[in-house]
TORKOL-4160 file (C-alpha; in steps of 0.2 Angstrom, whole numbers, padded with zeros to 4 digits, m for minus):
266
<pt num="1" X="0142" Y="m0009" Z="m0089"/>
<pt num="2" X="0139" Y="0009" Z="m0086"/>
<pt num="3" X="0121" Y="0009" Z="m0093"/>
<pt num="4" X="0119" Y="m0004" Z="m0080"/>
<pt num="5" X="0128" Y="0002" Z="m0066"/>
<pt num="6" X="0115" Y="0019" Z="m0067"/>
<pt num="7" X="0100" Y="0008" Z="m0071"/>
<pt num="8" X="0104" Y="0000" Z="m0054"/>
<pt num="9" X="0106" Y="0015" Z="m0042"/>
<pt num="10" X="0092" Y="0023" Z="m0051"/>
<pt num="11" X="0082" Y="0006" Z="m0047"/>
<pt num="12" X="0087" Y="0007" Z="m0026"/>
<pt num="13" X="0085" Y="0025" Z="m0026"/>
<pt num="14" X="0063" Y="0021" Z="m0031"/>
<pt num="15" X="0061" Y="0004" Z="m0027"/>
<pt num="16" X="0056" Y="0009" Z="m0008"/>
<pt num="17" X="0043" Y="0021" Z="m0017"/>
<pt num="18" X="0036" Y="0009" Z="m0028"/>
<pt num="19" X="0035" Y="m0004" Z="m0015"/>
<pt num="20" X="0023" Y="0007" Z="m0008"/>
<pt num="21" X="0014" Y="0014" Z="m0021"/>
<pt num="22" X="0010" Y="m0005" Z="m0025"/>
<pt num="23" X="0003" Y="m0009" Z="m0008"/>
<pt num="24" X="m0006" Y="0008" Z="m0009"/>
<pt num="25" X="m0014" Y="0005" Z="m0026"/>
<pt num="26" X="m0020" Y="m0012" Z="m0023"/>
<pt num="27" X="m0028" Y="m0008" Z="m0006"/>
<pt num="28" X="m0035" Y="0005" Z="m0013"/>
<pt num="29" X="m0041" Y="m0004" Z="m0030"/>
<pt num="30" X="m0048" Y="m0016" Z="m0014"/>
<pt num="31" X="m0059" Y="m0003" Z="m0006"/>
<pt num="32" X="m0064" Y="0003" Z="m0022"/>
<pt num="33" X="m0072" Y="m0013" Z="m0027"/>
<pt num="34" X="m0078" Y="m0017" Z="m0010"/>
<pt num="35" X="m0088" Y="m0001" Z="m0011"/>
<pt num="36" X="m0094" Y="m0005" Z="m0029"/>
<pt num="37" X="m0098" Y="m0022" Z="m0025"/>
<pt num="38" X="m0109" Y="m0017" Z="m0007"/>
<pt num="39" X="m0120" Y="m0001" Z="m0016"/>
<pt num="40" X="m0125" Y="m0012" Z="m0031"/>
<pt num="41" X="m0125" Y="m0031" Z="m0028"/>
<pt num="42" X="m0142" Y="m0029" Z="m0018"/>
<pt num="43" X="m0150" Y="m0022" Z="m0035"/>
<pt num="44" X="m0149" Y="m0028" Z="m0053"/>
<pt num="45" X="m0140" Y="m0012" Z="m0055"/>
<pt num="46" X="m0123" Y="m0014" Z="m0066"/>
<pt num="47" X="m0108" Y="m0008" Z="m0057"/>
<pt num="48" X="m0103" Y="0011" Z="m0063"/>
<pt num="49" X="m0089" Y="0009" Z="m0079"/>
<pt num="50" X="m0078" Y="0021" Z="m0072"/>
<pt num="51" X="m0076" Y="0012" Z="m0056"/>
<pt num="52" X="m0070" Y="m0003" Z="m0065"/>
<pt num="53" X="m0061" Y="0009" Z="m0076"/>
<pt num="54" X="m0051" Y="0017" Z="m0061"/>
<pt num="55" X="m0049" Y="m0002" Z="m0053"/>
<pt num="56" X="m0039" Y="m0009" Z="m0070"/>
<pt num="57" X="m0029" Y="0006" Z="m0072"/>
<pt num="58" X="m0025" Y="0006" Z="m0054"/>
<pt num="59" X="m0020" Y="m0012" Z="m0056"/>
<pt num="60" X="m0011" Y="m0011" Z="m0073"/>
<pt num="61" X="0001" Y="0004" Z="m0063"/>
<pt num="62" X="0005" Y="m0010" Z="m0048"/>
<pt num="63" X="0012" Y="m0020" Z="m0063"/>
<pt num="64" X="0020" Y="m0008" Z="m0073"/>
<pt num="65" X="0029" Y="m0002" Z="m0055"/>
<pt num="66" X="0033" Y="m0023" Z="m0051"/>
<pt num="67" X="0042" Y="m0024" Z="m0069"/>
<pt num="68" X="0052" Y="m0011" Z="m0068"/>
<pt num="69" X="0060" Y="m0018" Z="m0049"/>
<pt num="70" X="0059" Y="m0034" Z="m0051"/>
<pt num="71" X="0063" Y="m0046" Z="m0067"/>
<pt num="72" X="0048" Y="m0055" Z="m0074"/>
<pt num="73" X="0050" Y="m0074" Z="m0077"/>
<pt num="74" X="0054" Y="m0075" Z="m0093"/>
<pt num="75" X="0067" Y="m0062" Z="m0089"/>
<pt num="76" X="0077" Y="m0071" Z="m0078"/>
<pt num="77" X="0089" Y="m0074" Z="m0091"/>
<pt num="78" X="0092" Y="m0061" Z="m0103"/>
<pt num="79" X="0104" Y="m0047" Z="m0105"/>
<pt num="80" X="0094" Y="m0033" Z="m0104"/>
<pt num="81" X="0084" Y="m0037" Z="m0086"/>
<pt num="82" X="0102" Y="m0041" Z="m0077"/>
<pt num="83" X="0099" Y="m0024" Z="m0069"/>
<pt num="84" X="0081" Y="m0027" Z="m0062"/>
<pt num="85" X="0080" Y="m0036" Z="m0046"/>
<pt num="86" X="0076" Y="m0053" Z="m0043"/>
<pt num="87" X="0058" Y="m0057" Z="m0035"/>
<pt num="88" X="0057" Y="m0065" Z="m0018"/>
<pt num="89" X="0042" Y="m0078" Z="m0018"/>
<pt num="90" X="0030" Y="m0067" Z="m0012"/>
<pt num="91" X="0035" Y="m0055" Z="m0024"/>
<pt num="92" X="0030" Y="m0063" Z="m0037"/>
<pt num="93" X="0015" Y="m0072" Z="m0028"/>
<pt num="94" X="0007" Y="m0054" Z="m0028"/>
<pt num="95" X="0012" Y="m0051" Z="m0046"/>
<pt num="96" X="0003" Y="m0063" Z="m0052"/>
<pt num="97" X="m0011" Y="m0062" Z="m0040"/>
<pt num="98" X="m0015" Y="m0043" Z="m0047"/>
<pt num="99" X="m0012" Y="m0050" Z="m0064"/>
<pt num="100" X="m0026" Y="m0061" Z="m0063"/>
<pt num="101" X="m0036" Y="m0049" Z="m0056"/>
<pt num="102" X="m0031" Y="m0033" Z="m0069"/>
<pt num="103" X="m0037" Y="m0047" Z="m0083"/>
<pt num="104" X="m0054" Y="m0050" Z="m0076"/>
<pt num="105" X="m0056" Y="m0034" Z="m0071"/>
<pt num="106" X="m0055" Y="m0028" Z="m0088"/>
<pt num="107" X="m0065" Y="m0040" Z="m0095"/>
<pt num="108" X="m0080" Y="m0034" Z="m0081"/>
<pt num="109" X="m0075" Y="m0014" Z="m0088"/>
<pt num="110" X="m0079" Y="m0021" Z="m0107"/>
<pt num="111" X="m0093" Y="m0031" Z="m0102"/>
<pt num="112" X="m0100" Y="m0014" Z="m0092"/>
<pt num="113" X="m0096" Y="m0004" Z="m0111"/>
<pt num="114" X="m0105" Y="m0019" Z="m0121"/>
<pt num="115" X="m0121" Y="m0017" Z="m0108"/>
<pt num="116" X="m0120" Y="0003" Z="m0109"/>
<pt num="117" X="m0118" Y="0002" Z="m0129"/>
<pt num="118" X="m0122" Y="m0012" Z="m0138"/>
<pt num="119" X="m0134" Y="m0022" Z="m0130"/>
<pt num="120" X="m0153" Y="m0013" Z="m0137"/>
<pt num="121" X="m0163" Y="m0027" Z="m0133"/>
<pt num="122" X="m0169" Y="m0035" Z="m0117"/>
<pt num="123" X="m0160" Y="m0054" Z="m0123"/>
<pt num="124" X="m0146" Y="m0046" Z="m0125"/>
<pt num="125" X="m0145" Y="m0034" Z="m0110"/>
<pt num="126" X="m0148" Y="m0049" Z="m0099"/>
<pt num="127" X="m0137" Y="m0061" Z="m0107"/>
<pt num="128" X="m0122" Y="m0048" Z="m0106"/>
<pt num="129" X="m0127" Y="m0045" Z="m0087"/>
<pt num="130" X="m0126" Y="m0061" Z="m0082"/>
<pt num="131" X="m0110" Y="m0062" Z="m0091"/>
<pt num="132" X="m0103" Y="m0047" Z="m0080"/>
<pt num="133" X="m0111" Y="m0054" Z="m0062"/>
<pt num="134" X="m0104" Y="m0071" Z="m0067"/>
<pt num="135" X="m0086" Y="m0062" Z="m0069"/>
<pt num="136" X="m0090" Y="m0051" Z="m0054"/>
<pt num="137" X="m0093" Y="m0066" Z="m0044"/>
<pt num="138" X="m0075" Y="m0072" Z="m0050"/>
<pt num="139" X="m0067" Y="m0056" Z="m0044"/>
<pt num="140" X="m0074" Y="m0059" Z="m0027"/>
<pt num="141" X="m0067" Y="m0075" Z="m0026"/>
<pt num="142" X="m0049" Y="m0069" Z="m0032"/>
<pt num="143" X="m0048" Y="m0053" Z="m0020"/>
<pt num="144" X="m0053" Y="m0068" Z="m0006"/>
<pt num="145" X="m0040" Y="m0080" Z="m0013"/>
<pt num="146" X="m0027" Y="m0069" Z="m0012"/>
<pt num="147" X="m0027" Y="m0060" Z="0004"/>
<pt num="148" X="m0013" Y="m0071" Z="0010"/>
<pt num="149" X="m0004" Y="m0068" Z="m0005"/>
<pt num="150" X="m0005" Y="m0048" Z="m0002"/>
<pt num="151" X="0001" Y="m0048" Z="0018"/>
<pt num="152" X="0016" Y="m0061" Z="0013"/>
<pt num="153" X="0019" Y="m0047" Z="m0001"/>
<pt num="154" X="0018" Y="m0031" Z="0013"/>
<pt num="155" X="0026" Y="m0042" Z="0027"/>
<pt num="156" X="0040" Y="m0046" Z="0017"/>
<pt num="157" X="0043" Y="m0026" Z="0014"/>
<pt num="158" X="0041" Y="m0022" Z="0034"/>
<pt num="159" X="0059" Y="m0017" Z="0036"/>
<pt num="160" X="0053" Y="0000" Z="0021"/>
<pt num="161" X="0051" Y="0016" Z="0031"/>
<pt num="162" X="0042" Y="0022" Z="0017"/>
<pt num="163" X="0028" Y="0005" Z="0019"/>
<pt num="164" X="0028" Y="0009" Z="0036"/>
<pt num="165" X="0024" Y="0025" Z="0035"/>
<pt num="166" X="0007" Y="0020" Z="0024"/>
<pt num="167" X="0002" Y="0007" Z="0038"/>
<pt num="168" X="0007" Y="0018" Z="0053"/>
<pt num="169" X="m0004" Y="0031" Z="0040"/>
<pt num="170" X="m0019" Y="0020" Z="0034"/>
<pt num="171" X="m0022" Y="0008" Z="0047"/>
<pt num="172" X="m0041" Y="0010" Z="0045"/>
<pt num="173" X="m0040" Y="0004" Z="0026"/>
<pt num="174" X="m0029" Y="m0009" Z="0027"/>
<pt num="175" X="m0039" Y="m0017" Z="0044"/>
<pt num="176" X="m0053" Y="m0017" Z="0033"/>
<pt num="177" X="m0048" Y="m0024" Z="0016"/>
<pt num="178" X="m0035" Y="m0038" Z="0025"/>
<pt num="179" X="m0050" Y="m0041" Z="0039"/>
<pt num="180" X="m0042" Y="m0036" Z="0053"/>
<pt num="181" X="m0044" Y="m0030" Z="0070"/>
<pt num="182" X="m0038" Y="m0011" Z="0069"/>
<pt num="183" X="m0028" Y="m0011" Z="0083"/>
<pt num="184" X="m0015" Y="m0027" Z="0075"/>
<pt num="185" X="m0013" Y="m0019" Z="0058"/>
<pt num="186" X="0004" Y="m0016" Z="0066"/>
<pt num="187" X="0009" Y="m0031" Z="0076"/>
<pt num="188" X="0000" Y="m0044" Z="0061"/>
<pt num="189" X="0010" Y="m0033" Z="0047"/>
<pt num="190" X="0026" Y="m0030" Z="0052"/>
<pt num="191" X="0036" Y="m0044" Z="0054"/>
<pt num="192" X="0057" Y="m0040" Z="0049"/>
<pt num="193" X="0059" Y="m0029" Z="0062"/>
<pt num="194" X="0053" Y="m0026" Z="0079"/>
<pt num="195" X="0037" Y="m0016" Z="0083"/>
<pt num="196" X="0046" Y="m0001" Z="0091"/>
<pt num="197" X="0061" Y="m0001" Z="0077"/>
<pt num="198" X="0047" Y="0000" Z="0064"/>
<pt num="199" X="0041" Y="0018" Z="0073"/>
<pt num="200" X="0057" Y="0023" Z="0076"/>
<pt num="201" X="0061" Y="0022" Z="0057"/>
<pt num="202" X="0045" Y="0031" Z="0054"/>
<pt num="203" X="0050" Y="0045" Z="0064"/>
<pt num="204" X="0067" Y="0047" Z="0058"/>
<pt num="205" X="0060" Y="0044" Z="0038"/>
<pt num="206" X="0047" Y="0062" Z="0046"/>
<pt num="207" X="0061" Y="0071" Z="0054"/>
<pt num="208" X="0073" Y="0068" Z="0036"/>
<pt num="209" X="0057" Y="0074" Z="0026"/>
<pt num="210" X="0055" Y="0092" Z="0037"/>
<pt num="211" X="0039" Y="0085" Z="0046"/>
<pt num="212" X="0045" Y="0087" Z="0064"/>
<pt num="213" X="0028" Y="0085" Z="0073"/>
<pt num="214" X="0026" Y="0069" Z="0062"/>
<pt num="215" X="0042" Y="0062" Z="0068"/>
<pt num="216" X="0039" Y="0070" Z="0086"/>
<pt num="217" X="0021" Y="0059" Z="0088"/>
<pt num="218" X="0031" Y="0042" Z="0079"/>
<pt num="219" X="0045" Y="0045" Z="0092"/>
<pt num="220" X="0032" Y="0045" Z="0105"/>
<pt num="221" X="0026" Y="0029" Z="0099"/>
<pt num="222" X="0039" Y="0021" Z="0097"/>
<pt num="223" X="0043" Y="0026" Z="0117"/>
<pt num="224" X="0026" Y="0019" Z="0121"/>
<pt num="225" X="0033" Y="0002" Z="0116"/>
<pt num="226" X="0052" Y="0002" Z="0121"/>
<pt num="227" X="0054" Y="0017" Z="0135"/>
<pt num="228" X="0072" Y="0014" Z="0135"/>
<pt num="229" X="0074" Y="0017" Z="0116"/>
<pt num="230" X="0087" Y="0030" Z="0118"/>
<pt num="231" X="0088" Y="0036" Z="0099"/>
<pt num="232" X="0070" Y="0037" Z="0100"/>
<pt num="233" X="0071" Y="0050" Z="0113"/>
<pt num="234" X="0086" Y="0059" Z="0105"/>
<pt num="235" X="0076" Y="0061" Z="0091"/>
<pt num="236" X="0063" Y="0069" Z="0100"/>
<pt num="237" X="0073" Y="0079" Z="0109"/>
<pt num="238" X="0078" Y="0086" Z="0091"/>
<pt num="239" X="0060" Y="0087" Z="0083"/>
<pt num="240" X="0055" Y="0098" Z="0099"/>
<pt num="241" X="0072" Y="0108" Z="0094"/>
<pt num="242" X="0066" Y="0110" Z="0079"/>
<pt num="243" X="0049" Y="0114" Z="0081"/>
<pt num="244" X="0053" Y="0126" Z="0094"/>
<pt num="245" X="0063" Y="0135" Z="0081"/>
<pt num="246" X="0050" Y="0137" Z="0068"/>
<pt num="247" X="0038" Y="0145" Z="0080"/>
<pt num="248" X="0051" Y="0157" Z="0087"/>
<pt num="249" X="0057" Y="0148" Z="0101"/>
<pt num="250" X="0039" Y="0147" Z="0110"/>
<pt num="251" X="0032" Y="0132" Z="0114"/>
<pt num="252" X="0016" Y="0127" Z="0104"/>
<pt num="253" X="0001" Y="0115" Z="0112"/>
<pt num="254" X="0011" Y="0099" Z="0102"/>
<pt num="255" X="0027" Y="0103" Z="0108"/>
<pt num="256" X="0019" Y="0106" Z="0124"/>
<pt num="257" X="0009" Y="0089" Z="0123"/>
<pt num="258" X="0023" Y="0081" Z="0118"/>
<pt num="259" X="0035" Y="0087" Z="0132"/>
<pt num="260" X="0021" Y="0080" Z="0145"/>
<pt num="261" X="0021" Y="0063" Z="0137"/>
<pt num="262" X="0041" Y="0063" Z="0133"/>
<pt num="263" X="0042" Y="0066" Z="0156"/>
<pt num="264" X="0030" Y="0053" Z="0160"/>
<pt num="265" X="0037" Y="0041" Z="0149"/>
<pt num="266" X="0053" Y="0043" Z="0157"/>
């Protein structure tokens, strides 16, 4: 029961990091064979081994994090997963989406190794390729299949400062490996708590951290949505305290900047 009870609070003390770290490490793993995919699909050029190396390592990691929040199926009903918690629908949906994807990833790496090892002759060079551009052409259709999949997943952790942050963060990546416009990552995205909630959770996740002109600019935007969000203020009221401090009282160019904005928004 004790063993338990500590695997529990060890599992809610990471489980908003790993959340994160999941979303980060596919959309990476995303861009990465995106890029791999644009530079060499034009040419009979095979697609670099270590990129495909880094792409199934990076996706293997999102599974080891997933398995250790969240019980696995055939988990559900044994003594030693009664600690892990249980997966919404779209948690598993994405689980099983980078599953398939870290399978035939790796299957596109060794493929890459047989062409850059074994395959002497020109028969069997070309028969291993079009093995690997068959597999690639898979991939492709699996990254496209499961964008919904991979928004659900991210959606339903909107209300984690720490996922927020990443968006708030990386709104350039994620618009471009979910196809969005840039400027409704937030609004498509974040969907368990209101838009300006989500910067204010940000900022307050900044100020906690020590980062008070991070948590000074999320305040702000989180003004920019909801002028009447009065902890919003009061938390910027403090990071300019704060920053203040740390520059011996004097008023640098953000605090300044962020003063003006803080009276106009009032």
């Amino acid at each position: 029961m004790a063993i338990s009870k500590t695997q529990r609070s060890y599992l809610a003390s990471v489980k908003n990091w790993k959340v994160r770290n999941m979303i980060q490490g596919y959309l990476r793993a995303c861009h990465a064979y995106q890029e791999m995919r644009r530079t060499r699909l034009r040419s009979r050029r095979a697609p670099s081994f270590e990129v495909l190396k880094e792409i199934s390592e990076t996706l293997f990691q999102i599974k080891e994090d997933h398995h250790l929040i969240f019980r696995r199926r055939e988990e559900a009903a044994t003594k030693g997963s009664r600690h892990k918690l249980v997966p919404g629908y779209a948690d598993t949906a994405f689980i099983d989406h980078v599953g398939l994807l870290f399978h035939k990833v790796m299957v596109a790496r060794e493929l890459r190794y047989i062409l850059a090892h074994y395959a002497h002759n020109k028969e069997n060079w070309e028969a291993h390729f079009q093995a690997l551009h068959a597999n690639l052409q898979r991939i492709d259709e699996i990254f496209d299949e499961g964008l919904g999949l991979v928004m659900e997943f991210v959606r339903s952790h909107s209300d984690n400062a720490q996922v927020l942050d990443f968006l708030i963060e990386n709104q350039k990546l994620v618009a471009k490996c979910a196809n969005l416009d840039r400027r409704h990552v937030m609004r498509e995205l974040i969907t368990k708590v209101e838009l300006p909630q989500a910067y204010f959770m940000v900022a307050q996740y900044y100020f906690e951290s020590g980062w008070f002109d991070r948590a000074a600019k999320a305040a702000r935007k989180c003004l920019q949505e909801d002028a009447k969000h009065a902890a919003a203020r009061a938390l910027l009221q403090q990071a300019h305290a704060r920053m203040q401090a740390g520059n011996g009282g004097a008023a640098d160019p953000v605090t300044a900047a962020v003063g003006a904005e803080a009276t106009i928004s009032s």
